[in-house]
C-alpha positions in Angstrom: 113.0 77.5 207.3 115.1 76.3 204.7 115.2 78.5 201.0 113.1 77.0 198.3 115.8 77.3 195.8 116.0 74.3 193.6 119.2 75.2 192.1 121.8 77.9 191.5 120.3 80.0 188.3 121.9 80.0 184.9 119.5 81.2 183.0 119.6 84.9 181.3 118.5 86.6 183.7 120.9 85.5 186.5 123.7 87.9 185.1 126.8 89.6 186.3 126.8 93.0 185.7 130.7 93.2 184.6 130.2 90.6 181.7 127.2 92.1 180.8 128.7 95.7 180.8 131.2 94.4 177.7 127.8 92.4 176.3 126.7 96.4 175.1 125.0 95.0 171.5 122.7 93.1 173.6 121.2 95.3 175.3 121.8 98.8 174.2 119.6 99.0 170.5 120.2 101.8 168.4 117.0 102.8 166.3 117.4 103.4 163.0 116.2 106.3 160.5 113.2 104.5 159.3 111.7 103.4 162.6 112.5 107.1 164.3 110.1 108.1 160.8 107.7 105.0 161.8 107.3 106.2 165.6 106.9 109.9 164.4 104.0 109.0 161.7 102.4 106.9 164.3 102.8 109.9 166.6 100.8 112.6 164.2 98.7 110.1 163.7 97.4 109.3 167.5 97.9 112.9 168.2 95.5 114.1 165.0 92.6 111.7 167.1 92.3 114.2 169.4 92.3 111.7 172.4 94.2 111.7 175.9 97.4 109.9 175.6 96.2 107.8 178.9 93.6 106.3 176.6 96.5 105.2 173.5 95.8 101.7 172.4 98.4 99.6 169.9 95.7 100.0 167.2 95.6 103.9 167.1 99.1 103.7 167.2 100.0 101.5 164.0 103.5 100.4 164.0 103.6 98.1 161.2 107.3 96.7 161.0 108.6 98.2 164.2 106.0 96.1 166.5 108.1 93.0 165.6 110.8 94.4 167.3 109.1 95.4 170.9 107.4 91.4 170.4 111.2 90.8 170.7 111.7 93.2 173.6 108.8 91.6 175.6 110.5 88.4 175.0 113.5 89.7 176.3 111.8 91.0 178.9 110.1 88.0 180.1 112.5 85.1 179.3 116.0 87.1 178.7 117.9 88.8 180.4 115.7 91.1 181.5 116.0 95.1 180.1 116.4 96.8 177.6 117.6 100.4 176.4 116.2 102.4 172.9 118.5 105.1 171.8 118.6 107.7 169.7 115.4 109.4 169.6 115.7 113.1 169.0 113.6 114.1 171.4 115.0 117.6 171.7 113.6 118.3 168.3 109.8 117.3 169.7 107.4 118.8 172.1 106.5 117.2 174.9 103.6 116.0 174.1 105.0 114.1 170.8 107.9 112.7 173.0 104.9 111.3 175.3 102.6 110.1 172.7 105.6 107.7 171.1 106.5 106.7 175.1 103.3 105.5 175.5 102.2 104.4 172.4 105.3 101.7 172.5 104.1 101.3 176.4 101.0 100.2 174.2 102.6 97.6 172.7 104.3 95.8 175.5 100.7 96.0 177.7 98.8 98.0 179.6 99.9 101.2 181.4 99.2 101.1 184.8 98.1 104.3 187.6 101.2 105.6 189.0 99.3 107.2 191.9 96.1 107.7 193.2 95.1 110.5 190.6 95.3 107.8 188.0 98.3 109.2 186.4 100.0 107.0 183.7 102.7 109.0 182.9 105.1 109.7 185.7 107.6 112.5 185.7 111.0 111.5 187.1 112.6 114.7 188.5 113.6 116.6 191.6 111.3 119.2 193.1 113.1 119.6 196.3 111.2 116.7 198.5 112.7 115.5 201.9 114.4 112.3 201.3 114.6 111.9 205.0 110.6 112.1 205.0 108.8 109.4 205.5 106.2 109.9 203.0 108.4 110.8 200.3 108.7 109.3 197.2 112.5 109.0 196.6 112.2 110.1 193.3 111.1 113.5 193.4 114.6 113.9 194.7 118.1 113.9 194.1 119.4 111.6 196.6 120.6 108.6 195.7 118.4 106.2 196.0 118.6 102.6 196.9 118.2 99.0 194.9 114.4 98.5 194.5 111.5 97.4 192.3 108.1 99.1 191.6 104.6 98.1 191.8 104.5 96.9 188.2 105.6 94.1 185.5 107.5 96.1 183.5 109.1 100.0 184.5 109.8 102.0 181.6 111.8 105.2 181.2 112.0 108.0 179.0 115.2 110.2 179.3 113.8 113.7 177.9 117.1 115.8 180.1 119.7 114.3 182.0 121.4 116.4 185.5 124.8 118.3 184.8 126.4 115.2 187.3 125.3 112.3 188.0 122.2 110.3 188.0 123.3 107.3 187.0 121.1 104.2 185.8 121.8 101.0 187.7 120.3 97.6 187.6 121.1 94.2 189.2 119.6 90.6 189.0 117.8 89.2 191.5 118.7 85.6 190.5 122.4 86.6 190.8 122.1 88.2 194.4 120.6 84.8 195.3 122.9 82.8 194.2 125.4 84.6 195.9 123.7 84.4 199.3 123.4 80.8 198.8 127.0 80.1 198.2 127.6 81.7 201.6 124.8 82.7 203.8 121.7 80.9 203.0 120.4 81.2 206.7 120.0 84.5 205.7 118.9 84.1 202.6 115.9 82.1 204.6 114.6 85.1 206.3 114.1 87.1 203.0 111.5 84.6 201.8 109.3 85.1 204.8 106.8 88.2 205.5 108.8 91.7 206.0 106.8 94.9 206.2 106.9 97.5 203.5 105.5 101.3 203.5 103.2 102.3 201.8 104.1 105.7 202.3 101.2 107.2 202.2 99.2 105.5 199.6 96.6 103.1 201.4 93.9 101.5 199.5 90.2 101.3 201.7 90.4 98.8 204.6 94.2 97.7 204.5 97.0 98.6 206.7 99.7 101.3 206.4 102.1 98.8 205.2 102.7 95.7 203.3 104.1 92.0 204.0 105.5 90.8 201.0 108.7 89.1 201.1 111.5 90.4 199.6 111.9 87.1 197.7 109.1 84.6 196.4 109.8 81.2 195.0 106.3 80.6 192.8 105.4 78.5 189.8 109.0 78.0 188.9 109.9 81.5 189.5 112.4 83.9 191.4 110.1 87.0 191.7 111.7 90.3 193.8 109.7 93.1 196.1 111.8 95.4 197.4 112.5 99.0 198.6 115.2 99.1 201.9 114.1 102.7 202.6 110.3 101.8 202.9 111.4 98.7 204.9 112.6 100.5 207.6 110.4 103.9 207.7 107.9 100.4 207.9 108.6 100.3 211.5 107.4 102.8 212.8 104.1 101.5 212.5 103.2 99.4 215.8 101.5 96.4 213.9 104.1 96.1 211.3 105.9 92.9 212.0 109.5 93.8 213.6 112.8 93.6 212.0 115.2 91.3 214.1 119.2 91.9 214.2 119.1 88.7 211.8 116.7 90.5 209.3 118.5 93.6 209.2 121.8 91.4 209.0 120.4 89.8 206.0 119.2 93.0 204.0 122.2 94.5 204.8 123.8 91.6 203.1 121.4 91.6 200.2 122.5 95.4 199.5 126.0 95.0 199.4 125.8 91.9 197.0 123.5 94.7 194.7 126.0 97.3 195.2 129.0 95.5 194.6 130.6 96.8 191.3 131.2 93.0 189.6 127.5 92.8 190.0 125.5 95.5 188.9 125.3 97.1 185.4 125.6 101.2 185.4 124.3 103.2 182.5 124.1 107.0 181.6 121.0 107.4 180.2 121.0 110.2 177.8 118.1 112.5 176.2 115.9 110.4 174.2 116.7 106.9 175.7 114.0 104.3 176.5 115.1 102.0 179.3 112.5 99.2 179.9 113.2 96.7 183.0 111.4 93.7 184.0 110.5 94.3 187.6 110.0 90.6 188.7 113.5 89.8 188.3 115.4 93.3 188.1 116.1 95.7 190.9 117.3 99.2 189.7 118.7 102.0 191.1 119.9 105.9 190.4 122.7 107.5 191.7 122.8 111.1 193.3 123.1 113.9 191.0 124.0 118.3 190.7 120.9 119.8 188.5 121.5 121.9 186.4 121.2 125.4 187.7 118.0 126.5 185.1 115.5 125.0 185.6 114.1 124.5 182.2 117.8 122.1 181.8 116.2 120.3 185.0 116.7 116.2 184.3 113.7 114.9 183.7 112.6 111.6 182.5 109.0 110.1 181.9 108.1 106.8 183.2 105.5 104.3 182.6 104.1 101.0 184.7 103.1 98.3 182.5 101.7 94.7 182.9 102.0 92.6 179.9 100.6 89.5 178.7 101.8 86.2 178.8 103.6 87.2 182.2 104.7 84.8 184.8 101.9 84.1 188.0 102.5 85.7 190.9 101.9 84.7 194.7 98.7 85.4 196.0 100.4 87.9 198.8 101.0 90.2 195.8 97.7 91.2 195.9 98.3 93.1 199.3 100.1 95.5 196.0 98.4 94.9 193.3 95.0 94.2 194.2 93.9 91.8 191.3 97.2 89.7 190.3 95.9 88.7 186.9 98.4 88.6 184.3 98.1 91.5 181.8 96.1 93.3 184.6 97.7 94.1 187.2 100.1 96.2 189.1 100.0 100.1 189.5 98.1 102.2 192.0 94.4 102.1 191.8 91.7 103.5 194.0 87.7 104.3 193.6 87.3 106.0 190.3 90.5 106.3 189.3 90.6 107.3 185.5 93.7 106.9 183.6 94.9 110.2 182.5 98.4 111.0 181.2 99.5 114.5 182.7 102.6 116.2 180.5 104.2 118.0 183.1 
């Protein structure tokens, strides 16, 4: 097998995270005054409906100059560079349930939140409650570990910072495009392997009739497209399932590879997300990660961020083994963990 690469990728979203680290202004947006006062009258507004924030729609939550902006940011998303971080809302001065309400109503505007788990949950809650990283059906982020380079079961990831740990915790995020390039200037038999099948867990979450794991490759070449599916840790606790397909030296040699390109400083882009920013990736060409972090010892000063899946129009096609994920891979549709009778349903806390 030979990589489908056409040629190395120039384009926005095949940066390097050192120039884009002193690139700040394009990526880091400070709101201002007026649309902190736009988000918080669209707020009271949904919030006086009396409705579950699951069920917020773009209409009930007007945003009448400020939409222009996230039209931008789904642009950027899409056909930039790839992420993007609001900052500075006070979110100390709201409840929790007003912090959640503007989350997801700008979650609204981008596309449609998608089930985090099988409960139908749309809102996740990012924080440690003293899980087994070494477990093989935990999810890494009900920890503290570190975690590794990966991508969710979504378009778009978004984050809410509402409290961030006493140490650590650090935001990191790497292109996809740029960790391909490099493995073609130098390895590109092992860049081969990563675009055939390579079993992924589904720790735990197994829709009716499929198998305990997935085969997606870690890289697809699609419609003119570079798309990523990836989690290391759920690639290996993958194997011990008999039918999974097995990793070879040469695989392992090859994601081994793939995570030192990611981790290597020049690369990747680190960020300390603090109380009240909203980091949105796009997860078809991003891979993000979170350092290790010391909580703080009360546990009401616990970090804690909210997170939202999203699939938004006007996205790029994806293969048809993406459906082994997603289920249905229509665009603005898709993604997210769904099950009989799920019912979206945004828990806050």
């Amino acid at each position: 097998m030979t990589h489908p690469l056409p040629t190395p990728f120039t384009g926005p979203s095949a940066w390097v995270g050192r120039d884009m680290q002193m690139r700040e202004d394009d990526w880091l947006i400070h709101l201002t005054p007026p649309q902190i006062v736009e988000l918080e009258t669209a707020a009271a507004h949904y919030l006086s409906l009396g409705r579950d924030v699951g069920e917020i729609t773009a209409d009930a939550f007007p945003l009448p100059t400020f939409s222009a902006h996230l039209r931008d940011l789904a642009d950027t998303l899409l056909n930039g560079h790839g992420f993007e971080v609001l900052r500075g809302l006070p979110t100390a001065t709201y409840t929790q349930e007003t912090a959640a309400t503007i989350f997801c109503g700008i979650g609204a505007h981008l596309g449609r939140a998608r089930s985090q788990n099988a409960a139908g949950h749309i809102l996740g809650h990012v924080r440690n409650i003293g899980a087994d990283a070494n477990d093989a059906n935990t999810r890494i982020y009900q920890t503290d570990a570190r975690q590794t380079f990966h991508t969710d079961s979504a378009d778009v990831v978004g984050l809410l910072c509402l409290r961030d740990a006493q140490v650590g915790g650090m935001s990191l995020l790497v292109s996809a495009e740029t960790i391909a390039n490099r493995m073609a200037d130098t390895r590109p038999d092992l860049l081969d392997l990563l675009f055939g099948p390579i079993a992924t867990d589904r720790r735990g979450e197994v829709p009716v009739g499929a198998d305990p794991f997935m085969t997606i490759p870690v890289l697809s070449w699609h419609d003119g497209h570079l798309t990523v599916f990836y989690q290391r840790q759920y690639i290996e606790s993958a194997q011990r399932f008999d039918a999974a397909p097995r990793l070879t030296p040469k695989h392992i040699e090859a994601l081994d590879l793939f995570d030192a390109l990611a981790n290597d400083p020049e690369l990747h882009l680190s960020m300390q997300l603090q109380p009240g920013d909203m980091q949105f990736v796009y997860n078809h060409s991003q891979l993000h990660d979170r350092t290790g972090f010391t909580d703080w010892p009360d546990p009401t000063q616990r970090r804690h961020l909210l997170r939202l899946w999203l699939s938004i129009p006007d996205d790029r096609p994806l293969p048809e083994v993406f459906r082994q994920r997603y289920g249905s891979i229509e665009i603005g549709n898709r993604g997210g963990i769904i099950t009989p009778n799920t019912t979206l349903n945004a828990p806050l806390d």
